[in-house]
Biopython code that builds the backbone (N, CA, C, O; Angstrom):
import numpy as np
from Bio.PDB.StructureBuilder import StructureBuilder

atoms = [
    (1, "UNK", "N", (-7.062, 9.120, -20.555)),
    (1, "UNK", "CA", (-7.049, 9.182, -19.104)),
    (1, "UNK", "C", (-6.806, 7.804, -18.520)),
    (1, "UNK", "O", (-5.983, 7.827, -17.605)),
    (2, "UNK", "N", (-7.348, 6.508, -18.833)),
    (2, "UNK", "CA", (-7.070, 5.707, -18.787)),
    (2, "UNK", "C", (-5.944, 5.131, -18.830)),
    (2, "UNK", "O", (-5.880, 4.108, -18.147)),
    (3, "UNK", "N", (-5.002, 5.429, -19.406)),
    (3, "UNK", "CA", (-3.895, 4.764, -19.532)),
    (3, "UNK", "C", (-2.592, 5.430, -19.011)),
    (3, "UNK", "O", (-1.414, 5.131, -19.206)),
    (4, "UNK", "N", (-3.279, 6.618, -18.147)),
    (4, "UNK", "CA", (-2.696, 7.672, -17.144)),
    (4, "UNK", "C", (-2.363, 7.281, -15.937)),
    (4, "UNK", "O", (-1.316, 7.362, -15.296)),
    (5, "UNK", "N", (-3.986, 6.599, -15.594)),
    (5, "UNK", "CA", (-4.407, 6.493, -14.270)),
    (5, "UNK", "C", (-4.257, 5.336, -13.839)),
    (5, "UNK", "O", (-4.473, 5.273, -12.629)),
    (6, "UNK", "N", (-3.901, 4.121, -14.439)),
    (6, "UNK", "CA", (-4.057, 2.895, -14.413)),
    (6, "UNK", "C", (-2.260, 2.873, -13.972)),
    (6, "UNK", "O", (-2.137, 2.485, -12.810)),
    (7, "UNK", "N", (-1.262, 3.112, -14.464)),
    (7, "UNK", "CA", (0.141, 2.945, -13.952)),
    (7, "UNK", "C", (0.317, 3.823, -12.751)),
    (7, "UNK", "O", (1.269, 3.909, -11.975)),
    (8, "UNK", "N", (-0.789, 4.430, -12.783)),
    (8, "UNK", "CA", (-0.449, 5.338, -11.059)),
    (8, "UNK", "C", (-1.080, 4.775, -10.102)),
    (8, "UNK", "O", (-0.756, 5.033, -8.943)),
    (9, "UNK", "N", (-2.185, 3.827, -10.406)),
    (9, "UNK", "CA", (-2.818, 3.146, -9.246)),
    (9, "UNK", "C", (-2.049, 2.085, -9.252)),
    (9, "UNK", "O", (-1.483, 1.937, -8.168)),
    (10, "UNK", "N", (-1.772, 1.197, -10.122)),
    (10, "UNK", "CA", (-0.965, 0.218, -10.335)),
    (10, "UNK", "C", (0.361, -0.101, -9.254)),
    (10, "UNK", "O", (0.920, -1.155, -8.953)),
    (11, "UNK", "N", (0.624, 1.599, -8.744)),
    (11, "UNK", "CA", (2.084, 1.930, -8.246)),
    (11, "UNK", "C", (1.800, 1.011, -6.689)),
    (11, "UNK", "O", (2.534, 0.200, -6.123)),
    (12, "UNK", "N", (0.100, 1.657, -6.223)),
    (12, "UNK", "CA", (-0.255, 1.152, -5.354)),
    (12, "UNK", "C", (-0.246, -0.389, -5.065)),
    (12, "UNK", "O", (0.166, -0.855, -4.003)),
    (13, "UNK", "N", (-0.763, -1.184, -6.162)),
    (13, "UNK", "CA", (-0.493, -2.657, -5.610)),
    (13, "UNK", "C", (0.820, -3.210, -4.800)),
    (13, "UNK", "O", (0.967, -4.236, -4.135)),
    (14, "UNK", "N", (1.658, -2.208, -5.090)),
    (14, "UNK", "CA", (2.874, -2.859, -4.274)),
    (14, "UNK", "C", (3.171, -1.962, -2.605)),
    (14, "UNK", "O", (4.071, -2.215, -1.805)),
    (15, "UNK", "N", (2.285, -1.093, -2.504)),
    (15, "UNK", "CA", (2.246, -0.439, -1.558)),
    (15, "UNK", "C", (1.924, -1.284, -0.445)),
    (15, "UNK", "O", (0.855, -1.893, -0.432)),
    (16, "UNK", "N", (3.153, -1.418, 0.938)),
    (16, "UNK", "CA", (3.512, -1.781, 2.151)),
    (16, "UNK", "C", (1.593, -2.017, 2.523)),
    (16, "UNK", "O", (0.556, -1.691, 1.945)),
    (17, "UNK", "N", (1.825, -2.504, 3.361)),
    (17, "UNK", "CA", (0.465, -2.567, 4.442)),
    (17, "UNK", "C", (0.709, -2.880, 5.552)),
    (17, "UNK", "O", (0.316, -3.916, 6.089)),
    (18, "UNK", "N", (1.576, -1.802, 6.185)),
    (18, "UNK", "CA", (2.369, -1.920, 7.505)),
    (18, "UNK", "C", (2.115, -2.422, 8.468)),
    (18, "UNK", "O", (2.977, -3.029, 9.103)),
    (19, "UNK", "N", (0.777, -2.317, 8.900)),
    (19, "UNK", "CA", (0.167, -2.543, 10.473)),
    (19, "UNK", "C", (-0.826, -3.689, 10.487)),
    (19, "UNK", "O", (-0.925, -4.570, 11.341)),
    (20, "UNK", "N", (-1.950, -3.420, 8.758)),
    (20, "UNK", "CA", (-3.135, -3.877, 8.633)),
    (20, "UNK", "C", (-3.658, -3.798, 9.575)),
    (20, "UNK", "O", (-3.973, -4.937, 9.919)),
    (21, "UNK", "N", (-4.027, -2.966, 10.388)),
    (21, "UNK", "CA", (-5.257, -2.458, 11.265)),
    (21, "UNK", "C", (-6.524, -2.568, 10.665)),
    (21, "UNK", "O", (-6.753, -2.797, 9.477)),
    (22, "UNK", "N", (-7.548, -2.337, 11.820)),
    (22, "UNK", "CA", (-9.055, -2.105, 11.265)),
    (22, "UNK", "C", (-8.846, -1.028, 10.123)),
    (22, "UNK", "O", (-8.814, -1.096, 8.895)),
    (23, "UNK", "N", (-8.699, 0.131, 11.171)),
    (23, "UNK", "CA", (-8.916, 1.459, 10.582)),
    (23, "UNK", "C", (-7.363, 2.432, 10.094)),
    (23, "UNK", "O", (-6.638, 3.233, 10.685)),
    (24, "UNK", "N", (-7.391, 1.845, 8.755)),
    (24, "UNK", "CA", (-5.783, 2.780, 7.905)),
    (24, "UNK", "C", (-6.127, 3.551, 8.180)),
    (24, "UNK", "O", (-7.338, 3.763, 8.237)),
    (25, "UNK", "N", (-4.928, 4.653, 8.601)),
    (25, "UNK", "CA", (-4.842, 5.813, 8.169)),
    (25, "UNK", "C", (-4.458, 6.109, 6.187)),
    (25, "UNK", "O", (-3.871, 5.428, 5.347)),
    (26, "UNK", "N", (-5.092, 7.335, 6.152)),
    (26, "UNK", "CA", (-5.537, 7.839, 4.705)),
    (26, "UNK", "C", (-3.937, 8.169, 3.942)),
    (26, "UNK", "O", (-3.353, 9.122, 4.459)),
    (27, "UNK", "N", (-3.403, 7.668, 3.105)),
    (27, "UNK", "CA", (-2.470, 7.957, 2.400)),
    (27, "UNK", "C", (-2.516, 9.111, 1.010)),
    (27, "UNK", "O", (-3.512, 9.228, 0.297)),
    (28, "UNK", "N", (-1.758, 9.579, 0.894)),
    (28, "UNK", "CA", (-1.784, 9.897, -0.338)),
    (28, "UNK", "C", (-0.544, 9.982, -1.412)),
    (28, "UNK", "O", (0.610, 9.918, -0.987)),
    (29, "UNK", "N", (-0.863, 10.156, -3.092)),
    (29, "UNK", "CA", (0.215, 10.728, -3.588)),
    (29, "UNK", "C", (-0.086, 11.410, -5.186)),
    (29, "UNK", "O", (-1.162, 11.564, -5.764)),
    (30, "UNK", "N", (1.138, 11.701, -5.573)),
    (30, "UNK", "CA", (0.722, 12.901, -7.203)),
    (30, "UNK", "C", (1.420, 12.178, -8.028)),
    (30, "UNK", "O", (2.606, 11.886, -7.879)),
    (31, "UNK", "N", (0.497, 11.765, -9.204)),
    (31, "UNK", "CA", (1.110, 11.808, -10.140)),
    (31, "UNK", "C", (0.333, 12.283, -11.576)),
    (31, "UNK", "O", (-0.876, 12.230, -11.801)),
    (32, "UNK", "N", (1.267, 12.698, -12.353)),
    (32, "UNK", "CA", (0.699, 13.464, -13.144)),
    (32, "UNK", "C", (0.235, 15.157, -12.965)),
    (32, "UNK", "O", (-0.065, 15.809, -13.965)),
    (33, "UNK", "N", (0.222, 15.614, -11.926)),
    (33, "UNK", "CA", (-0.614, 16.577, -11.156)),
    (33, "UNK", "C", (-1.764, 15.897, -10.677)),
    (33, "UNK", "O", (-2.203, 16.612, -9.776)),
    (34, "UNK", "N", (-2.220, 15.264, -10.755)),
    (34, "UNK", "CA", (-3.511, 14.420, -10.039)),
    (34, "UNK", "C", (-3.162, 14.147, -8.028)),
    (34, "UNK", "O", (-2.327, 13.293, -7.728)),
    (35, "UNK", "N", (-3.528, 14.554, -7.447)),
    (35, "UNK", "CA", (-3.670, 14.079, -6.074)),
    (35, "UNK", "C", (-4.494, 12.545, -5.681)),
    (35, "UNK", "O", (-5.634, 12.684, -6.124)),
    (36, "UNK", "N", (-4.402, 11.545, -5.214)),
    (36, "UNK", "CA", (-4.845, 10.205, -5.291)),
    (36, "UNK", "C", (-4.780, 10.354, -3.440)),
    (36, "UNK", "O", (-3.809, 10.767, -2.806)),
    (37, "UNK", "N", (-6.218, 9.845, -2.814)),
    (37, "UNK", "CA", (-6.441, 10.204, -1.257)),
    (37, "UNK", "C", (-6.636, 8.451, -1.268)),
    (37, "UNK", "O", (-7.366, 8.038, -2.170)),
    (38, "UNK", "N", (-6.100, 7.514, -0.434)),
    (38, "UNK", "CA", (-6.348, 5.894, 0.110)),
    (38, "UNK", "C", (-5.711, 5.390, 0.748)),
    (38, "UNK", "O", (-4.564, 5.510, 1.179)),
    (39, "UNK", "N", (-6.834, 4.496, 0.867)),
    (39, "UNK", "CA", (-6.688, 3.594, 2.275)),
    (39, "UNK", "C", (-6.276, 2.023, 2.004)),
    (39, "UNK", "O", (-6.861, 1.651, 0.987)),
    (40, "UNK", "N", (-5.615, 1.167, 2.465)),
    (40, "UNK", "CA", (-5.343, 0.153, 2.203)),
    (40, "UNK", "C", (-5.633, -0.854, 3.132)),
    (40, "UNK", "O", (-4.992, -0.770, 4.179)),
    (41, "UNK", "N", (-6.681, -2.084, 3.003)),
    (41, "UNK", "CA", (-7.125, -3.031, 4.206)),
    (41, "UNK", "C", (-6.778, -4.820, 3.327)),
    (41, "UNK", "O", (-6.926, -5.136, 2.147)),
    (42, "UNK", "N", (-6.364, -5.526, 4.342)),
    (42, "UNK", "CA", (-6.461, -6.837, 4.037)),
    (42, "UNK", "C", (-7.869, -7.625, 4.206)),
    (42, "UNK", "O", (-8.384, -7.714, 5.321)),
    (43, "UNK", "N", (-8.472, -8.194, 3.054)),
    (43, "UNK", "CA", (-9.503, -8.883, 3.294)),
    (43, "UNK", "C", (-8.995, -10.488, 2.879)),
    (43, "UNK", "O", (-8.550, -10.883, 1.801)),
    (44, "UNK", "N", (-9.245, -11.284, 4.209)),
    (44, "UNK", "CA", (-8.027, -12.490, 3.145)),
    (44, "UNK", "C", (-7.060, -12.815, 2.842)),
    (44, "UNK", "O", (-6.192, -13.010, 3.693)),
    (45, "UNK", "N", (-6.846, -12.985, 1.641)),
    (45, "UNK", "CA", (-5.371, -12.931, 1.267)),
    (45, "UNK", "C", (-4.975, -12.072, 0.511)),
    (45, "UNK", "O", (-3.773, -11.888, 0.316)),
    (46, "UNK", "N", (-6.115, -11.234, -0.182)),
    (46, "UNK", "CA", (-6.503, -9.984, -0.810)),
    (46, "UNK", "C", (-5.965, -8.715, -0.034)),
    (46, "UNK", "O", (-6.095, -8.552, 1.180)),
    (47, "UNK", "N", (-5.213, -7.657, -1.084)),
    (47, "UNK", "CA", (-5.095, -6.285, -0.567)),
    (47, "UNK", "C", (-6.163, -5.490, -0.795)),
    (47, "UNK", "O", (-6.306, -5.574, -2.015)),
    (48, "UNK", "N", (-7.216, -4.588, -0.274)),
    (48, "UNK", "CA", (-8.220, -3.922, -0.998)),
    (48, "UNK", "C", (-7.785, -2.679, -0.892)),
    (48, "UNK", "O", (-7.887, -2.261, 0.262)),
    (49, "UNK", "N", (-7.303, -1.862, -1.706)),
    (49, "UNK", "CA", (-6.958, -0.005, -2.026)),
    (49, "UNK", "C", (-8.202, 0.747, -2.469)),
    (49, "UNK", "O", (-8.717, 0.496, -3.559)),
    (50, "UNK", "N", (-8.515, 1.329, -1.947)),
    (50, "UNK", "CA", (-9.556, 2.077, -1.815)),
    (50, "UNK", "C", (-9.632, 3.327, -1.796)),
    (50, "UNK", "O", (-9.331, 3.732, -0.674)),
    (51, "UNK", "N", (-9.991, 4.470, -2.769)),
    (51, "UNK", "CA", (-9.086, 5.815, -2.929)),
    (51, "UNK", "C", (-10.344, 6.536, -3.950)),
    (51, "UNK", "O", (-11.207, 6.073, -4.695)),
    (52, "UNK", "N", (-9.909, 7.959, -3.522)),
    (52, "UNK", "CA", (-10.255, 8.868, -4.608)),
    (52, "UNK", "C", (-9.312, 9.401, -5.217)),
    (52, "UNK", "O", (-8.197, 9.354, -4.699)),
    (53, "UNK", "N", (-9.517, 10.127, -6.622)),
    (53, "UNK", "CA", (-8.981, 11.179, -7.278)),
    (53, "UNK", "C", (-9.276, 12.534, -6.399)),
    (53, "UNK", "O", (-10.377, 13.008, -6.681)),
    (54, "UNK", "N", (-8.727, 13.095, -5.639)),
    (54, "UNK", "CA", (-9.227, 14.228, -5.199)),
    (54, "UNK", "C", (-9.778, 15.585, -6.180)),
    (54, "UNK", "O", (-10.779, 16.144, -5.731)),
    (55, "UNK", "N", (-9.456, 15.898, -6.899)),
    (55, "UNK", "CA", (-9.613, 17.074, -7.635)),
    (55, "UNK", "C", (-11.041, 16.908, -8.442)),
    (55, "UNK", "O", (-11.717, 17.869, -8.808)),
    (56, "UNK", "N", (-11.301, 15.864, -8.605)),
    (56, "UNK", "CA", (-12.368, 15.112, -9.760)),
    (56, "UNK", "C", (-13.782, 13.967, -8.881)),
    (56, "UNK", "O", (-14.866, 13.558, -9.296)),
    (57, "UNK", "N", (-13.055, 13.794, -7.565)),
    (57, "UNK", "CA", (-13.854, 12.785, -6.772)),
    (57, "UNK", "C", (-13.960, 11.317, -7.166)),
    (57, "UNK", "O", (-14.531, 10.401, -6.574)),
    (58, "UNK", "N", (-13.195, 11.313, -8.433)),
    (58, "UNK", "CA", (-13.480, 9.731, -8.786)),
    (58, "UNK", "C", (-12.708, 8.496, -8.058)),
    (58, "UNK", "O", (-11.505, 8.271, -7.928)),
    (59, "UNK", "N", (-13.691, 7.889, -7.698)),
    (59, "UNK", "CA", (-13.832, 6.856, -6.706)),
    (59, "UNK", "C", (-12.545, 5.530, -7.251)),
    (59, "UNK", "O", (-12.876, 5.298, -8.413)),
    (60, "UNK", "N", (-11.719, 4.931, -7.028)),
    (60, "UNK", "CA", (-11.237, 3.667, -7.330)),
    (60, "UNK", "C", (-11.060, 2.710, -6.437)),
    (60, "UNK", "O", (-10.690, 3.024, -5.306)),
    (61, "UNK", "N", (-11.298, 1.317, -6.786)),
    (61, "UNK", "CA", (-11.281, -0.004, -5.902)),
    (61, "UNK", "C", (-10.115, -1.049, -6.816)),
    (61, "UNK", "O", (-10.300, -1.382, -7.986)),
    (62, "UNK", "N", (-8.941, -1.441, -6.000)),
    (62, "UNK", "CA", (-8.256, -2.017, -6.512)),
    (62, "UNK", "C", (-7.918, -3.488, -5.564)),
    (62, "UNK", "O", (-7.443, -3.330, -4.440)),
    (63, "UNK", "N", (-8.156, -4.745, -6.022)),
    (63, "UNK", "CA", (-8.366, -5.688, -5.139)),
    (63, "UNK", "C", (-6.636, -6.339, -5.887)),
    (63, "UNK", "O", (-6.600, -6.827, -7.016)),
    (64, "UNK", "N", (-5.588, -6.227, -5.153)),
    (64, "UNK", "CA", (-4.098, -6.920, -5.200)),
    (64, "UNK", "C", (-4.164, -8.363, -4.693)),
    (64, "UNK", "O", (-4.314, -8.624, -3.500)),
    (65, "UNK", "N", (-4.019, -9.511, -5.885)),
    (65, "UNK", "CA", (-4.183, -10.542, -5.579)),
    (65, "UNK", "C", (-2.232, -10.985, -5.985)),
    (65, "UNK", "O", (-1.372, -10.322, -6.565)),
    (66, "UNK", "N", (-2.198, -12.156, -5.448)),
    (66, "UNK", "CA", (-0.972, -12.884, -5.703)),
    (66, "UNK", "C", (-0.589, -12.798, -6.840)),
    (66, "UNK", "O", (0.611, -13.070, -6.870)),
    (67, "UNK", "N", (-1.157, -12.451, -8.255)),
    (67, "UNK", "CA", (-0.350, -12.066, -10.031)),
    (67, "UNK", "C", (-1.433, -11.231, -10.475)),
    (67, "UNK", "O", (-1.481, -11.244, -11.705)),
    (68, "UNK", "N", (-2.405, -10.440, -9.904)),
    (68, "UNK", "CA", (-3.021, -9.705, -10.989)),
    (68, "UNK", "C", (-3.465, -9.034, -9.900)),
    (68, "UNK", "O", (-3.495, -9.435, -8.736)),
    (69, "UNK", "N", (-4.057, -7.242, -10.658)),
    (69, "UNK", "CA", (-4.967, -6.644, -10.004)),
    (69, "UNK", "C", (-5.787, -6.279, -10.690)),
    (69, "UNK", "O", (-5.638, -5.946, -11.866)),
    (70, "UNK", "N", (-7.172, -6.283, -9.834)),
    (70, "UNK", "CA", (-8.508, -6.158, -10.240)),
    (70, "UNK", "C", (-9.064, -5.207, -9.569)),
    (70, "UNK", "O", (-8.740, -4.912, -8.419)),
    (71, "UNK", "N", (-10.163, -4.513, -10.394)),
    (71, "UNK", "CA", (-10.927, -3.518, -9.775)),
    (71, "UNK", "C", (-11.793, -2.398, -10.853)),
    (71, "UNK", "O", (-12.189, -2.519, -12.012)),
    (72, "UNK", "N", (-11.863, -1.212, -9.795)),
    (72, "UNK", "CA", (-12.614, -0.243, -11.156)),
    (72, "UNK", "C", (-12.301, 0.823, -10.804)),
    (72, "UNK", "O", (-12.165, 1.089, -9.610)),
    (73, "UNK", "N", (-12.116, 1.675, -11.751)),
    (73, "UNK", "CA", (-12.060, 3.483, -11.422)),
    (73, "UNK", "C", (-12.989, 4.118, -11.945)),
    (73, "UNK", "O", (-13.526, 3.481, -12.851)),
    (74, "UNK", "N", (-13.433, 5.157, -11.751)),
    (74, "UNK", "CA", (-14.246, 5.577, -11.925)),
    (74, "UNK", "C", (-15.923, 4.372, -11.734)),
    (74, "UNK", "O", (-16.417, 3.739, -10.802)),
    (75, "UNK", "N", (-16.277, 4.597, -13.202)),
    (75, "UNK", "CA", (-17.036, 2.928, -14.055)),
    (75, "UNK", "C", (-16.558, 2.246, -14.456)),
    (75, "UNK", "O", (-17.289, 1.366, -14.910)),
    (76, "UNK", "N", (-15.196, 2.044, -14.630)),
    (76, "UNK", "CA", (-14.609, 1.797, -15.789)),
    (76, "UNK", "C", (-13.781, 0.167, -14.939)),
    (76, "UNK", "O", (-13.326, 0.244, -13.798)),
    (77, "UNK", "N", (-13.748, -0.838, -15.557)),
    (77, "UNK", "CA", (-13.520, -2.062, -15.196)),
    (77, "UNK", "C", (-11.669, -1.799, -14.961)),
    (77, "UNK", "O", (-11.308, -0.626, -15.063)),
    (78, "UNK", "N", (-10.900, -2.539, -14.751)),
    (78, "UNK", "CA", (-9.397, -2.455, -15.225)),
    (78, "UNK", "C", (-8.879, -4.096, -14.493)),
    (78, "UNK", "O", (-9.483, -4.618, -13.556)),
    (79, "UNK", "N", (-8.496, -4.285, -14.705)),
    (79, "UNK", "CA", (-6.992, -5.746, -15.084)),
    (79, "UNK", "C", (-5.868, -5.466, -15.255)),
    (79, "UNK", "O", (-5.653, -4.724, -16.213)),
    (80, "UNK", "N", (-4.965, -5.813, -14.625)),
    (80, "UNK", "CA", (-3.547, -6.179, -15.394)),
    (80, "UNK", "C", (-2.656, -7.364, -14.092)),
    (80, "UNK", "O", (-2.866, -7.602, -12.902)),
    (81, "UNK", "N", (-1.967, -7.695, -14.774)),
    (81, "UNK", "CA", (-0.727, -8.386, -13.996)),
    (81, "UNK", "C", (-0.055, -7.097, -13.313)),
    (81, "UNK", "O", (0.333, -5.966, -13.603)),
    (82, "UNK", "N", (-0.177, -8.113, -12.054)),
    (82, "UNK", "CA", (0.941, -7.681, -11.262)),
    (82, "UNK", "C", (2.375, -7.308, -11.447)),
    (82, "UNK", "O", (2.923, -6.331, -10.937)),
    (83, "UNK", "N", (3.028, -8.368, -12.389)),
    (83, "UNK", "CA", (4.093, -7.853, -12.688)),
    (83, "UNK", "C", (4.651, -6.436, -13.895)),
    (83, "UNK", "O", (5.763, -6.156, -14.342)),
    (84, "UNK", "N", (3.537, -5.924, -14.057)),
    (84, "UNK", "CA", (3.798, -4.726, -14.936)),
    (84, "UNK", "C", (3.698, -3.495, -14.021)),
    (84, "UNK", "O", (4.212, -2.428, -14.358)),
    (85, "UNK", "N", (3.166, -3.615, -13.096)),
    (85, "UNK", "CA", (3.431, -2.589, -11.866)),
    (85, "UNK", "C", (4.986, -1.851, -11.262)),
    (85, "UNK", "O", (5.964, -2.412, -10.769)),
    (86, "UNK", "N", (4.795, -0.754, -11.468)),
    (86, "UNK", "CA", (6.368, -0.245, -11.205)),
    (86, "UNK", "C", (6.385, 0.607, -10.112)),
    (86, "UNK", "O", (5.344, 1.229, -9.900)),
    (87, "UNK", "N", (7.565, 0.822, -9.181)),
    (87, "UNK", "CA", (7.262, 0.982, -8.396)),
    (87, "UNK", "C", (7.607, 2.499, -8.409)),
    (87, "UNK", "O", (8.443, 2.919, -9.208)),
    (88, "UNK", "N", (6.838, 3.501, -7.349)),
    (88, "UNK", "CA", (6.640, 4.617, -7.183)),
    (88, "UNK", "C", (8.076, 5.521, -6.837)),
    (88, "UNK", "O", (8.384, 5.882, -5.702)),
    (89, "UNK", "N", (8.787, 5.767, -7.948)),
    (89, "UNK", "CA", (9.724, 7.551, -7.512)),
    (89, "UNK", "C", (8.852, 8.150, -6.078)),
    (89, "UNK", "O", (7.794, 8.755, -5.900)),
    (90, "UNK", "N", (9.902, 7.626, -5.236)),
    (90, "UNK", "CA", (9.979, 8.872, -3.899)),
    (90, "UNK", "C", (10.612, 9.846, -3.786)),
    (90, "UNK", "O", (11.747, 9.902, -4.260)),
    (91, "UNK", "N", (10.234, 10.543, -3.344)),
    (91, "UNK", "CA", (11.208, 11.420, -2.829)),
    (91, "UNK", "C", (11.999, 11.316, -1.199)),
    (91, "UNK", "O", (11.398, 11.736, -0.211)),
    (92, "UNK", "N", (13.019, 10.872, -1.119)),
    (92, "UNK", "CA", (12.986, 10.722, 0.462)),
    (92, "UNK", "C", (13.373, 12.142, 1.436)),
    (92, "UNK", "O", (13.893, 13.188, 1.048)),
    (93, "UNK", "N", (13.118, 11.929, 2.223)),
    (93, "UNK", "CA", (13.062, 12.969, 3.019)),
    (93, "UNK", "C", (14.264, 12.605, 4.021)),
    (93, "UNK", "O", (14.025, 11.501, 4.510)),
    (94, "UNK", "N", (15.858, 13.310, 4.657)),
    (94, "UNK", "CA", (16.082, 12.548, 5.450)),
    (94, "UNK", "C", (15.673, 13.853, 6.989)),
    (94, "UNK", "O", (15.820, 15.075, 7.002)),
    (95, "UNK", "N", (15.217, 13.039, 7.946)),
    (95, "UNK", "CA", (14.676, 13.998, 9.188)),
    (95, "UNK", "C", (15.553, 14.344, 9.948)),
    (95, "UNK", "O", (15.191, 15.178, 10.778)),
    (96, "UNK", "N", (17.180, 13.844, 10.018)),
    (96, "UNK", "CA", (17.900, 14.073, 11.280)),
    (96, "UNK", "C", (18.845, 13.444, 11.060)),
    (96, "UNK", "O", (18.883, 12.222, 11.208)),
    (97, "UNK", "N", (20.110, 14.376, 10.532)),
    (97, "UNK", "CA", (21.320, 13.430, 10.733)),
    (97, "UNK", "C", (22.803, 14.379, 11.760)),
    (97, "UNK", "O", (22.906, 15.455, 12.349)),
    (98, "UNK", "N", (23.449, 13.523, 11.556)),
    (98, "UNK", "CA", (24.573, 14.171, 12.295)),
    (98, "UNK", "C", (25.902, 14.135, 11.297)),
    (98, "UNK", "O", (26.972, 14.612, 11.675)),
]
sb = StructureBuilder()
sb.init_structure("model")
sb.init_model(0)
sb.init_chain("A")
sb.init_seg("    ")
for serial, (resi, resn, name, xyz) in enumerate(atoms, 1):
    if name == "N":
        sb.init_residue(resn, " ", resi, " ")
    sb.init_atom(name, np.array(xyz, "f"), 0.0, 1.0, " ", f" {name:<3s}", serial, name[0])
structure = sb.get_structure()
């Protein structure tokens, strides 16, 4: 599970932080079949991602620093460089063309 969940949160460190408001609105996305519910705030110079597993409730804290991210899922400690982070398959949607 670990080594599931860790390249799908991972996706997040590079995730925009458009507005940095007080209060994000709640993001989400799937991978694996897993649903992932978070929020993203600047503390600093720090990104803090902040999220559940929906299906399971497990809690994750991911602190995005300038070459590494730190944090925990579940209990469980995790590390890695930043640069092994890949970025997230969208799907785009287009809303309106002519």
């Amino acid at each position: 599970m670990k080594t599931i969940i860790l390249p799908a949160l991972g996706l997040l460190a590079l995730a925009p932080t458009a507005a940095l408001a007080k209060d994000e609105a709640v993001k989400r996305f799937q991978h694996d079949g897993a649903t992932y519910s978070y929020t993203v705030t600047q503390v600093g110079g720090t990104r803090v991602i902040k999220g559940i597993e929906e299906r399971t409730g497990k809690p994750f804290v991911l602190r995005v620093g300038a070459h590494r991210v730190r944090g925990t899922v579940g209990s469980q400690q995790v590390s890695f460089p930043l640069r092994e982070v890949e970025p997230l398959a969208t799907d785009r949607t287009r809303l309106a063309s002519r």
